[in-house]
CHARMM internal coordinates of N, CA and C (Angstrom, degrees):
IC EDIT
DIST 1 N 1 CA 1.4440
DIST 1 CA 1 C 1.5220
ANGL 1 N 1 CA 1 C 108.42
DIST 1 C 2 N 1.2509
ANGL 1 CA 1 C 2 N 121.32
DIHE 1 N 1 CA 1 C 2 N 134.35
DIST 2 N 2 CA 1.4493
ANGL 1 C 2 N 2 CA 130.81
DIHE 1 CA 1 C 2 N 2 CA 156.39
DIST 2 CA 2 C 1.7913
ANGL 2 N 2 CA 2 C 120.75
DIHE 1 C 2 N 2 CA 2 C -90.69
DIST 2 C 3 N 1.5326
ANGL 2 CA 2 C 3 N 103.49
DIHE 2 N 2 CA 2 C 3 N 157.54
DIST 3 N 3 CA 1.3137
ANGL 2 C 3 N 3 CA 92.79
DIHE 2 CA 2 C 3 N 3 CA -157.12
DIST 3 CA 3 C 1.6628
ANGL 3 N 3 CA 3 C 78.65
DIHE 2 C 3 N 3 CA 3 C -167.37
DIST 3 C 4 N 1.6825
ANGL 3 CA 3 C 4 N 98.73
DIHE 3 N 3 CA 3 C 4 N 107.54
DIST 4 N 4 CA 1.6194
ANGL 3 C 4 N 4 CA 113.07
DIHE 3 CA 3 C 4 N 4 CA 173.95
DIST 4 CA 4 C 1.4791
ANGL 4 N 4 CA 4 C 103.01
DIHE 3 C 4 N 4 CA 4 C -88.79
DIST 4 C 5 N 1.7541
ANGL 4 CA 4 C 5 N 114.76
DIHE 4 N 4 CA 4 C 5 N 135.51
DIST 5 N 5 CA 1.5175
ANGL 4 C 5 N 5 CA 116.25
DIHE 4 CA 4 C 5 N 5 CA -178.96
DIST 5 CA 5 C 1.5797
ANGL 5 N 5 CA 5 C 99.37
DIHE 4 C 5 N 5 CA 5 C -142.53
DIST 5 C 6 N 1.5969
ANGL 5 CA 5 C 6 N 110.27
DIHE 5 N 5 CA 5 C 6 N 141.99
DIST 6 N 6 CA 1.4308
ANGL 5 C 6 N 6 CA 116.44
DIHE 5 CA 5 C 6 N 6 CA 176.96
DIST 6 CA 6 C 0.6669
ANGL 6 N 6 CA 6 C 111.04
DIHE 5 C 6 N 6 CA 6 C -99.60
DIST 6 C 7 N 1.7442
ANGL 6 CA 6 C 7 N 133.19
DIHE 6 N 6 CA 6 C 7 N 153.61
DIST 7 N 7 CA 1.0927
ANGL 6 C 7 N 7 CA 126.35
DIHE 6 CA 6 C 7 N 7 CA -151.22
DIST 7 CA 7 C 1.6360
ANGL 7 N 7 CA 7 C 91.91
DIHE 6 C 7 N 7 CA 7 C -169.34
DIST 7 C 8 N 1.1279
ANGL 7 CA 7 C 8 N 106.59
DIHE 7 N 7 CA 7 C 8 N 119.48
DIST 8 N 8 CA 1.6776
ANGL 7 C 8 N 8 CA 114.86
DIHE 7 CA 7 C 8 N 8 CA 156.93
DIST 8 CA 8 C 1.4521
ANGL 8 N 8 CA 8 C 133.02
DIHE 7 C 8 N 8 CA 8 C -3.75
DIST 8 C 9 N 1.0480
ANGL 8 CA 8 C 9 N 152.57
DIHE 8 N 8 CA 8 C 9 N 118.48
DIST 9 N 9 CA 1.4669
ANGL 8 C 9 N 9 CA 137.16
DIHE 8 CA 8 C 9 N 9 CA 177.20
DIST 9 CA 9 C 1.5747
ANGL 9 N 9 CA 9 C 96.55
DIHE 8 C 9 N 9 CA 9 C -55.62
DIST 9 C 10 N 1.1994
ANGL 9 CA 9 C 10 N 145.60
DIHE 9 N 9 CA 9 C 10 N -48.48
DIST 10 N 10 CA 1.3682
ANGL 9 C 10 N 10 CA 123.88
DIHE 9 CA 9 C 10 N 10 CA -133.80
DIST 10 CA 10 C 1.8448
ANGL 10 N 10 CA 10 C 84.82
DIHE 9 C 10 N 10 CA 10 C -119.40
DIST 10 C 11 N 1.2929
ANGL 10 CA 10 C 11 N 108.93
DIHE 10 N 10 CA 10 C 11 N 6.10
DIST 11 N 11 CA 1.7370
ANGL 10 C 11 N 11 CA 97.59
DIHE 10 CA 10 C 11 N 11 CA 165.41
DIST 11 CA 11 C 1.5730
ANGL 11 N 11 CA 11 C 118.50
DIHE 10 C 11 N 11 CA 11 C -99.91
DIST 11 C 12 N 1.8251
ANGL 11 CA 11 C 12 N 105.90
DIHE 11 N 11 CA 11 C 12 N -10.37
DIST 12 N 12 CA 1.3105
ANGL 11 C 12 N 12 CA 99.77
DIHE 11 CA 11 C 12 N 12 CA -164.81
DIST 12 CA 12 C 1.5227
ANGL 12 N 12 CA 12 C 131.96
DIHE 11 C 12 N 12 CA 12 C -53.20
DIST 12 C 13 N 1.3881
ANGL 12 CA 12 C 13 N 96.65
DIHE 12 N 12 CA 12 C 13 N -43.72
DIST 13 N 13 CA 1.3806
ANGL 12 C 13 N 13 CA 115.80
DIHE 12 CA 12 C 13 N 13 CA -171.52
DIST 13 CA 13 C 1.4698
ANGL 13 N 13 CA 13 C 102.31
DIHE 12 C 13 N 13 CA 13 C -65.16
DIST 13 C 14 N 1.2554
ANGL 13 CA 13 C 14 N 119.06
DIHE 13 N 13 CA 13 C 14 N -43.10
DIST 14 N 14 CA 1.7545
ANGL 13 C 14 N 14 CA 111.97
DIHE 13 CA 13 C 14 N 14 CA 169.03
DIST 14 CA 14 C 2.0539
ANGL 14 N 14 CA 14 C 114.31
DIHE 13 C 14 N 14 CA 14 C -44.00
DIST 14 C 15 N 1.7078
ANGL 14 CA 14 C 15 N 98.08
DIHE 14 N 14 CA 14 C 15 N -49.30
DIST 15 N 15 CA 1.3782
ANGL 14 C 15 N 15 CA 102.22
DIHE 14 CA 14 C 15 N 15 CA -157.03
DIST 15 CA 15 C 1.6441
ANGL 15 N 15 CA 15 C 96.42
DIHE 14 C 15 N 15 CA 15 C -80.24
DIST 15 C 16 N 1.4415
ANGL 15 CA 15 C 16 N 113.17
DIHE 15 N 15 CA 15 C 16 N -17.25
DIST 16 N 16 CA 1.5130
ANGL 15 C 16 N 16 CA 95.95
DIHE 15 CA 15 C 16 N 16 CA 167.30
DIST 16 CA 16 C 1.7507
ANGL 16 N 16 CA 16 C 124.68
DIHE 15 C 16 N 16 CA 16 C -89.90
DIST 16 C 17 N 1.3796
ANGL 16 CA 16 C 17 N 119.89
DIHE 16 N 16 CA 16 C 17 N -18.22
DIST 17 N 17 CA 1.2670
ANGL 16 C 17 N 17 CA 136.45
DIHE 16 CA 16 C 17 N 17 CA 151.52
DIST 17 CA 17 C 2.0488
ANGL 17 N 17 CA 17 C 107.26
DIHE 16 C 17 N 17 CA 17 C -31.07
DIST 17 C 18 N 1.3332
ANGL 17 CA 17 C 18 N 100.79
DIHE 17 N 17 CA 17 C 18 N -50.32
DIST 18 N 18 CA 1.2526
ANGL 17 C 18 N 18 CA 110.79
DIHE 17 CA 17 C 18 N 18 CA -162.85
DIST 18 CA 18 C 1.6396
ANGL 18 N 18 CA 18 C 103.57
DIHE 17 C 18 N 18 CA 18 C -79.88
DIST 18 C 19 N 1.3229
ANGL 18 CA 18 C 19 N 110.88
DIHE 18 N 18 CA 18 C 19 N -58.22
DIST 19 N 19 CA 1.1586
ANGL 18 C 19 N 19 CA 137.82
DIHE 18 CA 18 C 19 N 19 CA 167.54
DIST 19 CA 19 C 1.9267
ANGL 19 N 19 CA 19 C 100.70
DIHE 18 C 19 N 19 CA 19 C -7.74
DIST 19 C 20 N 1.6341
ANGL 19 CA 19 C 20 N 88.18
DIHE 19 N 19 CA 19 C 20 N -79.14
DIST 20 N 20 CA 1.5297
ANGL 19 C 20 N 20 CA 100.94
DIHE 19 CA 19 C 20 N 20 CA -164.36
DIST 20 CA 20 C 1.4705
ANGL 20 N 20 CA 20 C 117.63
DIHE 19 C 20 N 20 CA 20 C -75.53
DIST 20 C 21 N 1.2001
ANGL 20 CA 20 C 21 N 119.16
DIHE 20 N 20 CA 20 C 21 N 2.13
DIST 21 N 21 CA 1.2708
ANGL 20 C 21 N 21 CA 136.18
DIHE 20 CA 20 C 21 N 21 CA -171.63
DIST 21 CA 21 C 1.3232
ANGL 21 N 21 CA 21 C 108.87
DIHE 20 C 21 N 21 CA 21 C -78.23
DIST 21 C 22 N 1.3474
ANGL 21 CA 21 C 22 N 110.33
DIHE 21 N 21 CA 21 C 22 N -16.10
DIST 22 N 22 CA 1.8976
ANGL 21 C 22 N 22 CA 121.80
DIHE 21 CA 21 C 22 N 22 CA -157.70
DIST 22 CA 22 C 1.6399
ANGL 22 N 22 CA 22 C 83.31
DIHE 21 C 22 N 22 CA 22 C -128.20
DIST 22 C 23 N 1.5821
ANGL 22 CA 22 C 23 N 112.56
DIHE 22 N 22 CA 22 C 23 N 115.25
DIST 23 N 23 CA 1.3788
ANGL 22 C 23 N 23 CA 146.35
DIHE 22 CA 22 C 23 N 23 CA -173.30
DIST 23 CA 23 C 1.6259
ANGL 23 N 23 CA 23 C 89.90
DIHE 22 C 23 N 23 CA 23 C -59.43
DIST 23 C 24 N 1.0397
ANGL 23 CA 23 C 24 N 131.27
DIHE 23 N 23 CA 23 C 24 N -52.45
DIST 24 N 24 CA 1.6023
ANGL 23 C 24 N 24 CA 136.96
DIHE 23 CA 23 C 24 N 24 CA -169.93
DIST 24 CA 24 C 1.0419
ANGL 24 N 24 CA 24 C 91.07
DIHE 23 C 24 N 24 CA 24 C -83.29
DIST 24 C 25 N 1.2342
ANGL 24 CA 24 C 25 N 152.68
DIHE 24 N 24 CA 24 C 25 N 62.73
DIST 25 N 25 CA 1.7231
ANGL 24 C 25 N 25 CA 142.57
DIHE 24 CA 24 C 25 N 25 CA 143.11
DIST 25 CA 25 C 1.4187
ANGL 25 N 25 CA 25 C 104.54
DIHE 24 C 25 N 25 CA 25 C -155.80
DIST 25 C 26 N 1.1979
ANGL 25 CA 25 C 26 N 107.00
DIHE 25 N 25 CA 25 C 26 N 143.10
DIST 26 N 26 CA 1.3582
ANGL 25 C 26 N 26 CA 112.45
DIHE 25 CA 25 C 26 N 26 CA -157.78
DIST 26 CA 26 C 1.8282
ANGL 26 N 26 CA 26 C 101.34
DIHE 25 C 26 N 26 CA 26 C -129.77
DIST 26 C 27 N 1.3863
ANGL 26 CA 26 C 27 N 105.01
DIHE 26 N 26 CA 26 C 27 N 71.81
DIST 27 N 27 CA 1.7269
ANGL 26 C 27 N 27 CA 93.58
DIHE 26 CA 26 C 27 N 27 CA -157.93
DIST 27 CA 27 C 1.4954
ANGL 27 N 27 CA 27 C 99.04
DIHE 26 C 27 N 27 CA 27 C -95.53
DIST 27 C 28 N 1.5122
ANGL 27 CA 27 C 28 N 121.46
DIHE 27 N 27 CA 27 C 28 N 160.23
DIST 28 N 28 CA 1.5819
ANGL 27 C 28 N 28 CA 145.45
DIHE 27 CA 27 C 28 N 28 CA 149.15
DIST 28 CA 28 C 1.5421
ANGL 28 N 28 CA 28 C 121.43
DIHE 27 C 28 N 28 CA 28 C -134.46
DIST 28 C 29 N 1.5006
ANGL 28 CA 28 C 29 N 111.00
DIHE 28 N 28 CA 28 C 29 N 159.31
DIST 29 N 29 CA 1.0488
ANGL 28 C 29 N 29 CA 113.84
DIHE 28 CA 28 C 29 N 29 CA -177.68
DIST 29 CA 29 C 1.5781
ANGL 29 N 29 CA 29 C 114.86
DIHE 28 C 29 N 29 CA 29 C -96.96
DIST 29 C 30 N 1.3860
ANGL 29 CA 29 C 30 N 114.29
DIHE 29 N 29 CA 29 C 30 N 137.18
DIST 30 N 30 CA 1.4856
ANGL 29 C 30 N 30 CA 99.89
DIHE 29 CA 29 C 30 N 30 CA 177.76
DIST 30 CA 30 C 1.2342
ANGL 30 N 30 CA 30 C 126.32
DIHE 29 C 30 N 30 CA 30 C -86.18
DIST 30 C 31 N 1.4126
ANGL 30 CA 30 C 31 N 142.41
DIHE 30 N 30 CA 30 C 31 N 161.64
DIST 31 N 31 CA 1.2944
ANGL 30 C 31 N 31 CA 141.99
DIHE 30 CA 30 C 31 N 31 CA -179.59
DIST 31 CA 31 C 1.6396
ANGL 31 N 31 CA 31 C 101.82
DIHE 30 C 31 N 31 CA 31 C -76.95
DIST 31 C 32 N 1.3495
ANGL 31 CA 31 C 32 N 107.09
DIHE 31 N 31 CA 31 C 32 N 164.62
DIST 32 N 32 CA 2.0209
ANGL 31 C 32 N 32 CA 120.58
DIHE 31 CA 31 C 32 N 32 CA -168.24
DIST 32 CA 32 C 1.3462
ANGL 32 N 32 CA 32 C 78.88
DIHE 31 C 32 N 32 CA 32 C -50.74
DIST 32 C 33 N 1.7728
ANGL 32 CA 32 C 33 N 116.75
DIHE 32 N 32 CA 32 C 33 N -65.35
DIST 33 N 33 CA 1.0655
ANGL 32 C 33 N 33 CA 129.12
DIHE 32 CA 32 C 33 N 33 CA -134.97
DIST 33 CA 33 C 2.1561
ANGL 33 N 33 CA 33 C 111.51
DIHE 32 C 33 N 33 CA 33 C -55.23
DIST 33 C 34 N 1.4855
ANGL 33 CA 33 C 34 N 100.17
DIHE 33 N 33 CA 33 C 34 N -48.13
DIST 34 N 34 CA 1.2329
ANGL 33 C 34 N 34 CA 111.68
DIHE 33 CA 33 C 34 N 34 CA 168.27
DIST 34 CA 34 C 1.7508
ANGL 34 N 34 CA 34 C 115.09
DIHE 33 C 34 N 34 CA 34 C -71.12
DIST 34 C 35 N 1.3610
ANGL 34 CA 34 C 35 N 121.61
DIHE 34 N 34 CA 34 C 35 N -7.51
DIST 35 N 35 CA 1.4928
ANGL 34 C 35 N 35 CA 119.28
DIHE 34 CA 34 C 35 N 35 CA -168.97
DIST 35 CA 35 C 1.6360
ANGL 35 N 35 CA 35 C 94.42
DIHE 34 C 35 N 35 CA 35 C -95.35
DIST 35 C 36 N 1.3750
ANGL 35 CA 35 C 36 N 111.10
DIHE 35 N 35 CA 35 C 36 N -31.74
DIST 36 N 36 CA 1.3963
ANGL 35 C 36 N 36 CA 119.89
DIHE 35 CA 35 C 36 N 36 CA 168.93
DIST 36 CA 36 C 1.5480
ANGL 36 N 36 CA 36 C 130.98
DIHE 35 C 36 N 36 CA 36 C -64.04
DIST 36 C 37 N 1.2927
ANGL 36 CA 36 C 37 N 103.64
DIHE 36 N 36 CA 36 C 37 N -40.39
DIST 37 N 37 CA 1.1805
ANGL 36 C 37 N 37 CA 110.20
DIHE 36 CA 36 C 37 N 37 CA 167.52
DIST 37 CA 37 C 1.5423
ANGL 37 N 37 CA 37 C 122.34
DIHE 36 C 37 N 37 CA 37 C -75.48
DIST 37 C 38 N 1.3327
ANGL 37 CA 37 C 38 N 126.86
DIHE 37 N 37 CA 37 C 38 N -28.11
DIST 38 N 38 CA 1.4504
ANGL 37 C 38 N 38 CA 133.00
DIHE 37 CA 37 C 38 N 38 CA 171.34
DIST 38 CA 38 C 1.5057
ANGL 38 N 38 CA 38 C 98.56
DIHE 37 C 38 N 38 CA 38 C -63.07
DIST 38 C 39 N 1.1190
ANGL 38 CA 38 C 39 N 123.34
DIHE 38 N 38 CA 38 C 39 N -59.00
DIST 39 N 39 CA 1.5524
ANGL 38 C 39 N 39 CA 121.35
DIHE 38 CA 38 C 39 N 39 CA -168.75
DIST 39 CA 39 C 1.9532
ANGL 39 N 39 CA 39 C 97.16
DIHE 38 C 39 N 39 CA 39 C -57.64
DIST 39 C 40 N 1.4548
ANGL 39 CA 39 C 40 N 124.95
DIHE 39 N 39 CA 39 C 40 N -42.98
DIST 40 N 40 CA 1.4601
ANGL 39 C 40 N 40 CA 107.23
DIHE 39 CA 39 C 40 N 40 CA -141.85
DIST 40 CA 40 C 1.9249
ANGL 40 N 40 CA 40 C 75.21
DIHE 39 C 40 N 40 CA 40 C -85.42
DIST 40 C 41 N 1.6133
ANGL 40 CA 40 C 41 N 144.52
DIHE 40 N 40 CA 40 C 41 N 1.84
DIST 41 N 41 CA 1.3104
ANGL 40 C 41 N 41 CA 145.73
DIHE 40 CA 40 C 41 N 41 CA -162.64
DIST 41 CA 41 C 1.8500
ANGL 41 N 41 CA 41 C 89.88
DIHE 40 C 41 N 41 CA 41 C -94.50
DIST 41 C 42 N 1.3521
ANGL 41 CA 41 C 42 N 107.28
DIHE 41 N 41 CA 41 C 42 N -51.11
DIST 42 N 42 CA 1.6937
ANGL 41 C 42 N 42 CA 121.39
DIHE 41 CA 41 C 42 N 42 CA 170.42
DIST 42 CA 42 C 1.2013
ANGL 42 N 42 CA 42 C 105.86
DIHE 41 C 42 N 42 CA 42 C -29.71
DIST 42 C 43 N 1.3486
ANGL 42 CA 42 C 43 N 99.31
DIHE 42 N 42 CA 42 C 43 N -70.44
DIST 43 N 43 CA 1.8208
ANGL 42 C 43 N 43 CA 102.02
DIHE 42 CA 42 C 43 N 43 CA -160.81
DIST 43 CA 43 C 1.6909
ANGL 43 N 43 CA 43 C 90.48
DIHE 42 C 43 N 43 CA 43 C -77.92
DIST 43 C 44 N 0.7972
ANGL 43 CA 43 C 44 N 157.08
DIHE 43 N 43 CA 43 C 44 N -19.62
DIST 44 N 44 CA 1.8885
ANGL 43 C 44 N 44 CA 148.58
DIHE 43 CA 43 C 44 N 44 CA -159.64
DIST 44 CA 44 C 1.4281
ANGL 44 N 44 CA 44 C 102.73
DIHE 43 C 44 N 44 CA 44 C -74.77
DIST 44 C 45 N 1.6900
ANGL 44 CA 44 C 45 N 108.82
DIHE 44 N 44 CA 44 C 45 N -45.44
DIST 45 N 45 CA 1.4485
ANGL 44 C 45 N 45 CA 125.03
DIHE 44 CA 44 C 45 N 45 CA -173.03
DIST 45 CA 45 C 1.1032
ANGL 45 N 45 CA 45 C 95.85
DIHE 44 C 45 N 45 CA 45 C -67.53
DIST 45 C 46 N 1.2593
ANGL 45 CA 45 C 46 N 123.33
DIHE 45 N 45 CA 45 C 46 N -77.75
DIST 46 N 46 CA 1.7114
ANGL 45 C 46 N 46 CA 144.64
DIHE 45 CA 45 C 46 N 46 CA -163.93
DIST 46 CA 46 C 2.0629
ANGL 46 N 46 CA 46 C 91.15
DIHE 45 C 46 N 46 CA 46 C -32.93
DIST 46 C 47 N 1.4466
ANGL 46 CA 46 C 47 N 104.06
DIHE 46 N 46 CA 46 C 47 N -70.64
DIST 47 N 47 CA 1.4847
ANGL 46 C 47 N 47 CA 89.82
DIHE 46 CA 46 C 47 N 47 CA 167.15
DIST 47 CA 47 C 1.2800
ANGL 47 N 47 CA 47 C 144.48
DIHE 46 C 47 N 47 CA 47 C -35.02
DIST 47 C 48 N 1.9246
ANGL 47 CA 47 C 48 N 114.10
DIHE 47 N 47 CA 47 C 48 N -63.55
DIST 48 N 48 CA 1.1162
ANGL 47 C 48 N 48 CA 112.04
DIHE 47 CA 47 C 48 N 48 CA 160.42
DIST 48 CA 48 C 1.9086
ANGL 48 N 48 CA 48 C 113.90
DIHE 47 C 48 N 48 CA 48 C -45.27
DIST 48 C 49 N 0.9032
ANGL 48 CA 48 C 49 N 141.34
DIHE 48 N 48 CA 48 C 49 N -43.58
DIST 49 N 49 CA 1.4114
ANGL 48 C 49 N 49 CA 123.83
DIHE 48 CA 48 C 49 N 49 CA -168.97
DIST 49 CA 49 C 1.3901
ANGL 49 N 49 CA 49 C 108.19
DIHE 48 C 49 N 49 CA 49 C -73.26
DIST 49 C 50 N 1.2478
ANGL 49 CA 49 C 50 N 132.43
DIHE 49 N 49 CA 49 C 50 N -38.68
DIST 50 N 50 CA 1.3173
ANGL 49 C 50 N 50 CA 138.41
DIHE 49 CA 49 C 50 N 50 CA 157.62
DIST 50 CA 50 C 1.5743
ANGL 50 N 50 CA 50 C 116.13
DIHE 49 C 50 N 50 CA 50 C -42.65
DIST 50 C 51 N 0.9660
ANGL 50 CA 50 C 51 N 134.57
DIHE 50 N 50 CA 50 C 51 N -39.47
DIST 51 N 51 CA 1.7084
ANGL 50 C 51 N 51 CA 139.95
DIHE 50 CA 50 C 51 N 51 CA 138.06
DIST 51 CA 51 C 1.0146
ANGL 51 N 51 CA 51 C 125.73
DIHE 50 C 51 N 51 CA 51 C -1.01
DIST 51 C 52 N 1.6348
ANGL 51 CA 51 C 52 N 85.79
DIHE 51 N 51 CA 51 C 52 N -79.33
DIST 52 N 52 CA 1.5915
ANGL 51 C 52 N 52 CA 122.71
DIHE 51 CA 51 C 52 N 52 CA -147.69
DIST 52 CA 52 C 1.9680
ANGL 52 N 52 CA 52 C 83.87
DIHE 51 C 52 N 52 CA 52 C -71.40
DIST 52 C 53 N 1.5443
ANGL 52 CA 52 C 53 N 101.88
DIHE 52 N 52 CA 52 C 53 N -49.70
DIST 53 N 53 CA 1.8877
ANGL 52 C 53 N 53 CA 97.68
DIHE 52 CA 52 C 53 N 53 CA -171.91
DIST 53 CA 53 C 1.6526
ANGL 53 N 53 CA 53 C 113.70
DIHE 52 C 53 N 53 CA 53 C -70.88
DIST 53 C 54 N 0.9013
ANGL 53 CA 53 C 54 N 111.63
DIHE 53 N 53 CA 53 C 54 N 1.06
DIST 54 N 54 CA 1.7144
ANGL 53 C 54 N 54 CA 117.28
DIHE 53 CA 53 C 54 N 54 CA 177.80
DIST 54 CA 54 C 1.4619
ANGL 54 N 54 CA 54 C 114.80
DIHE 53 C 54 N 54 CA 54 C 97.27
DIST 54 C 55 N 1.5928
ANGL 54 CA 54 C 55 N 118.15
DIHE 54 N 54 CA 54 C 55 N 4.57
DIST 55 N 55 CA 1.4772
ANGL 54 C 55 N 55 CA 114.57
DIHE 54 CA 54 C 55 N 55 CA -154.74
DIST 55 CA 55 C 1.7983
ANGL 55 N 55 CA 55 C 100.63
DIHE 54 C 55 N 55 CA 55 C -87.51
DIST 55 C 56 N 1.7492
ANGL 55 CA 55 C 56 N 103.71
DIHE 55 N 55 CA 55 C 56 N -7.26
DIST 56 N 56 CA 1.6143
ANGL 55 C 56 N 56 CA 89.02
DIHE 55 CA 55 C 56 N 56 CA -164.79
DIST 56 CA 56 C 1.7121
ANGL 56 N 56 CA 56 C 98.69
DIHE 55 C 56 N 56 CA 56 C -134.95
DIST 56 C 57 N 0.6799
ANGL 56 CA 56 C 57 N 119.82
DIHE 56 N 56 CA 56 C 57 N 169.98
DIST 57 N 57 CA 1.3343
ANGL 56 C 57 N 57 CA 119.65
DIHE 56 CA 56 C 57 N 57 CA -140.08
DIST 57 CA 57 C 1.7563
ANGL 57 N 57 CA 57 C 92.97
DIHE 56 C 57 N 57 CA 57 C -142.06
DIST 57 C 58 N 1.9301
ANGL 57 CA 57 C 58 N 115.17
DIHE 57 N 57 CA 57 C 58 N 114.36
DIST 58 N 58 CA 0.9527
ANGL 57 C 58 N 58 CA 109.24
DIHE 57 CA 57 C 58 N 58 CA -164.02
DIST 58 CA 58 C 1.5967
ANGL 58 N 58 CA 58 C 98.15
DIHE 57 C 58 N 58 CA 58 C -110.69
DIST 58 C 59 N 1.5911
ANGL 58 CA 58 C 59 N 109.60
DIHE 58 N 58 CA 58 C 59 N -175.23
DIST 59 N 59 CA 1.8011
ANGL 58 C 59 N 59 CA 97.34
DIHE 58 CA 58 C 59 N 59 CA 164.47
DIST 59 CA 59 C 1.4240
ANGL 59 N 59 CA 59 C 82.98
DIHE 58 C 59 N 59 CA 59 C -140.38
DIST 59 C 60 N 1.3759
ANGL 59 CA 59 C 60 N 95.19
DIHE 59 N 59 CA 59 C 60 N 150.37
DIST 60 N 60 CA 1.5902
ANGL 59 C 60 N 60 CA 120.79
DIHE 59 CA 59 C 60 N 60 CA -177.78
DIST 60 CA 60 C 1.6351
ANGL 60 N 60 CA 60 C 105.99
DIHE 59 C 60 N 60 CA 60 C -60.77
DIST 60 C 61 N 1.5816
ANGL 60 CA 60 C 61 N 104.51
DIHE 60 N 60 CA 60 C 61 N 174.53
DIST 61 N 61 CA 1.7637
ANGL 60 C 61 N 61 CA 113.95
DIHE 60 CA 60 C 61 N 61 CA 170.23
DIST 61 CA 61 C 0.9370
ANGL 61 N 61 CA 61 C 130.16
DIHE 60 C 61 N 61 CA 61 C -46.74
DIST 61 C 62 N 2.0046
ANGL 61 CA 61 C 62 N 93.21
DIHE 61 N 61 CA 61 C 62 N -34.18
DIST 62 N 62 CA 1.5748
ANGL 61 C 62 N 62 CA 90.69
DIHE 61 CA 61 C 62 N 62 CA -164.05
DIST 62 CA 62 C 1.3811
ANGL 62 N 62 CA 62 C 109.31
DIHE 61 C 62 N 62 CA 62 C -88.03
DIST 62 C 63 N 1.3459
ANGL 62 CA 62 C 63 N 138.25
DIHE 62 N 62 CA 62 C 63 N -18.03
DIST 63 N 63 CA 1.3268
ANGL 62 C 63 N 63 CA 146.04
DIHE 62 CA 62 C 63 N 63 CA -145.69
DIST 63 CA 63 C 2.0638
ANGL 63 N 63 CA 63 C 81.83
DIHE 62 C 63 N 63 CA 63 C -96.56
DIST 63 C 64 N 1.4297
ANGL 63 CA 63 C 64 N 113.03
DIHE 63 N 63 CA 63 C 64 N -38.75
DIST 64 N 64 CA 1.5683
ANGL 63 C 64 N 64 CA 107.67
DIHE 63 CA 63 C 64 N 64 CA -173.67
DIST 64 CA 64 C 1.8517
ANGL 64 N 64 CA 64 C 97.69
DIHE 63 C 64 N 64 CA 64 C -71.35
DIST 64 C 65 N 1.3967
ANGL 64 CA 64 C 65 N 106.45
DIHE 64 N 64 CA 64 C 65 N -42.97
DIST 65 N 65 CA 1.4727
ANGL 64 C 65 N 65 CA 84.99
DIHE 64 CA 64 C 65 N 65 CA 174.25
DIST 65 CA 65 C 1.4296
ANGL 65 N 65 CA 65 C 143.82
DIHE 64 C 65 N 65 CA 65 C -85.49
DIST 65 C 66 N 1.5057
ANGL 65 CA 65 C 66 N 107.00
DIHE 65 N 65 CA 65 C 66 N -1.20
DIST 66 N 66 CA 1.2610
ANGL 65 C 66 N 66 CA 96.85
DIHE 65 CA 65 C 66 N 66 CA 175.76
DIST 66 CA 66 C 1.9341
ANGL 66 N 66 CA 66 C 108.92
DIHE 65 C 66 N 66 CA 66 C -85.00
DIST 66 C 67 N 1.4093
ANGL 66 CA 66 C 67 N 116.12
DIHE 66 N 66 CA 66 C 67 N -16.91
DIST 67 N 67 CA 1.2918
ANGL 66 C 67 N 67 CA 118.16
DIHE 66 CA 66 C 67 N 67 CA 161.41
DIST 67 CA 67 C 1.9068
ANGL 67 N 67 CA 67 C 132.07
DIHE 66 C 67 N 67 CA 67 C -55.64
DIST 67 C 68 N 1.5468
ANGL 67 CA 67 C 68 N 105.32
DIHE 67 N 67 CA 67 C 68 N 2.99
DIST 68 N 68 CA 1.1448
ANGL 67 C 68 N 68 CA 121.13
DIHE 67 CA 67 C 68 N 68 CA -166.37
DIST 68 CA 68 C 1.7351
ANGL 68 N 68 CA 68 C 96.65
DIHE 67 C 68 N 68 CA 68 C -125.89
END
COOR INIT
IC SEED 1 N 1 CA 1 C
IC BUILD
């Protein structure tokens, strides 16, 4: 199992100290670039399910392409 956790700038280095200390955990740190992309995947989902329940309100292809 994976399991994304936020964590303080000035606690990290403690919580990864701890982290690796425990034979059953297998931790790394991610780069901005990948910490960025998990969050902008967060909100994409979080949208699509909001969709799917009626709360958000999409516009079709064609309405995106004739704006292009």
């Amino acid at each position: 199992m994976q399991i994304l956790v936020e964590v303080k700038d000035s606690k990290a280095d403690f919580l990864m100290e701890l982290l690796r200390s425990l034979k059953f955990v297998r931790a790394k740190r991610l780069t901005a670039s990948k910490a960025e992309f998990l969050d902008e995947l967060g909100s994409s989902v979080e949208s699509v399910k909001r969709a799917k329940a009626g709360k958000l309100s999409l516009r079709d292809a064609r309405e995106v392409a004739d704006e292009l």
